[in-house]
C-alpha positions as CSV (number, residue, x, y, z in Angstrom):
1,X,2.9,7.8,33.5
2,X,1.0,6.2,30.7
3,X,-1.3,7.2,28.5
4,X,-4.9,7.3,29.6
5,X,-7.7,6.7,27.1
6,X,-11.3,5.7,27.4
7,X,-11.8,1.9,27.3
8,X,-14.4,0.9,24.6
9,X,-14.6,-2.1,22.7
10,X,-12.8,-2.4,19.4
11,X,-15.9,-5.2,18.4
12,X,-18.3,-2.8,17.3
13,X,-16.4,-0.2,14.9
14,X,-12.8,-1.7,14.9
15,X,-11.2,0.8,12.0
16,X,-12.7,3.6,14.3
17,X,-11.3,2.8,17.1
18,X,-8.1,1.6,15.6
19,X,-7.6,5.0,14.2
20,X,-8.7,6.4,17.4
21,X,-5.9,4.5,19.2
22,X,-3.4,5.7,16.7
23,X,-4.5,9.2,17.1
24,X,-4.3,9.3,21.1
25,X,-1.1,7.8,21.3
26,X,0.4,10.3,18.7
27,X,1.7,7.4,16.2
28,X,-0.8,9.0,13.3
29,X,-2.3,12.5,13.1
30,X,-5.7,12.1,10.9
31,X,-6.3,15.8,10.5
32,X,-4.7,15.8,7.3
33,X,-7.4,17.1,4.9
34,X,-7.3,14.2,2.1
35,X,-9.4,11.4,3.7
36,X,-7.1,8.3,4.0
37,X,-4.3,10.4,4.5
38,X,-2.9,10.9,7.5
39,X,0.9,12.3,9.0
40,X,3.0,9.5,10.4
41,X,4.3,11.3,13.5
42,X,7.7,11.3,15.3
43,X,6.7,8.3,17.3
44,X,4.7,6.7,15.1
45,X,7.5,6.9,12.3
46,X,10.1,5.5,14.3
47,X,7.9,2.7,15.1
48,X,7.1,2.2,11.5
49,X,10.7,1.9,10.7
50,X,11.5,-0.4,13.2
51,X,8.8,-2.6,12.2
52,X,9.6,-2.1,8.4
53,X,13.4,-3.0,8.8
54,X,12.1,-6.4,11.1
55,X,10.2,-7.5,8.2
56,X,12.9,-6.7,5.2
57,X,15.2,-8.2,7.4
58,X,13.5,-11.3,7.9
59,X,12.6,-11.3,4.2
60,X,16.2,-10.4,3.0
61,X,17.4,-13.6,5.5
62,X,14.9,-16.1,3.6
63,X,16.4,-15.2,0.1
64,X,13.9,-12.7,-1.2
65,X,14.8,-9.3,-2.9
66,X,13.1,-6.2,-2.5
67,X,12.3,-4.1,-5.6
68,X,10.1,-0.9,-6.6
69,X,7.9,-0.9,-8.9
70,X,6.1,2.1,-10.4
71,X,3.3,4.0,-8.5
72,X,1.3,4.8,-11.8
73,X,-0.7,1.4,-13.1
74,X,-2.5,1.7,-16.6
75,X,-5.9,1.3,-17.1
76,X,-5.6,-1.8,-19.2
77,X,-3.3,-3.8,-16.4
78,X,-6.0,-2.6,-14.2
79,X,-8.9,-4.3,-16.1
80,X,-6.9,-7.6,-16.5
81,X,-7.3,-7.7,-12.8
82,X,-11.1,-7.0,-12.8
83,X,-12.1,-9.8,-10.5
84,X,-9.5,-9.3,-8.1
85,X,-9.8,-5.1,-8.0
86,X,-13.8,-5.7,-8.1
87,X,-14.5,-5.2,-4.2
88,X,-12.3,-1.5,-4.0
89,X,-12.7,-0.4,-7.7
90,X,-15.2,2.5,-6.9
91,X,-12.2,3.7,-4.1
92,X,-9.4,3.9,-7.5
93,X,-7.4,7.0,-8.1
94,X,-7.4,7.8,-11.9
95,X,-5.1,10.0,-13.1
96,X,-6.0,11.7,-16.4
97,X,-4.1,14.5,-17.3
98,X,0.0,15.1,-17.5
99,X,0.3,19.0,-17.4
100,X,-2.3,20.5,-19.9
101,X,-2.7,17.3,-22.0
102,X,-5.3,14.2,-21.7
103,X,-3.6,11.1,-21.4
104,X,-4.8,8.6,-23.9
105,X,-5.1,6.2,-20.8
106,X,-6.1,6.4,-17.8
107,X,-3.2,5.5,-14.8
108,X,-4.7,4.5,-11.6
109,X,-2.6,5.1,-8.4
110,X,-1.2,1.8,-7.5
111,X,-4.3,0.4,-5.6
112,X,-2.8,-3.3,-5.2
113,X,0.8,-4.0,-6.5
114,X,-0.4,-7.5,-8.1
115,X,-1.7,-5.6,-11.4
116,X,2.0,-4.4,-11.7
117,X,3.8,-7.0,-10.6
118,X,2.0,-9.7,-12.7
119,X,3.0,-8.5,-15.8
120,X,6.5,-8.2,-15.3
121,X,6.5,-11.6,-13.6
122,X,5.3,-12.8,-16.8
123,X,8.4,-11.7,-18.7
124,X,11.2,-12.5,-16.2
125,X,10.0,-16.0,-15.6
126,X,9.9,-17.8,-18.7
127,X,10.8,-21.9,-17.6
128,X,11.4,-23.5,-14.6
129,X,14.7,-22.4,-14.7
130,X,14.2,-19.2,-13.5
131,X,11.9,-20.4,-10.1
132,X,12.2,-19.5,-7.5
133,X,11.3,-16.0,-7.9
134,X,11.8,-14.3,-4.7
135,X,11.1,-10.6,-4.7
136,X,8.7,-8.3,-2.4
137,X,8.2,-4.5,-2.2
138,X,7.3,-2.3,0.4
139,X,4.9,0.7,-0.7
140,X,1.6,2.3,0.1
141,X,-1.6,1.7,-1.9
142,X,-3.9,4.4,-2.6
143,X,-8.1,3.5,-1.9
């Protein structure tokens, strides 16, 4: 018994009717009422996770270490990176305030990890000596 869904082609409208195809087979619910946010369900978590742990693994076996950096990205990192953040910068979440105050910069939701990364990059490699630099994260960007 599998699961029956209309056949269309994914040529003319492929994020549509990749979402659609997530939806039906319950890996994603879209409902959620923040656009780009949608409910990883059951399913479509366990999936995830499995597909998650292949690539750490694989990364882990080739000598790379994962890390976490920080979700927040200031406004200054962000305009360092103008070129590269050019074709999603209208999609950036700013946040301005921290309780009742203004922040006197703006922090964007991590839209790319490169802005964050570069930086620190900068400060932990500082010859050859210290190459190769082997790290990756795994983290969701917010457009």
């Amino acid at each position: 018994m599998g699961l029956l869904v209309e056949r269309r082609s994914w040529r003319n409208n492929f994020s549509e009717w990749f979402h659609d195809m997530l939806s039906k087979a319950e890996i994603v619910d879209y409902r959620y009422p923040v656009k780009g946010c949608g409910v990883w369900l059951p399913y479509g978590f366990k999936l995830r996770e499995k597909i998650l742990g292949l690539i750490r693994r694989l990364l882990d076996e080739s000598g790379h270490q994962e890390v976490l950096f920080p979700l927040l990205i200031t406004e200054g990192m962000l305009t360092k990176e103008a070129e590269h953040v050019e074709s999603f910068s209208q999609q950036v979440f700013w946040v301005t305030r921290a309780g009742g105050d203004i922040l006197t910069e703006k922090l964007a939701l991590r839209p790319t990890s490169e802005t964050a990364i570069a930086p620190m990059l900068k400060l932990w490699i500082r010859s050859h000596v210290d190459l190769p630099k082997r790290i990756y994260q795994v983290v969701s960007t917010f457009r």
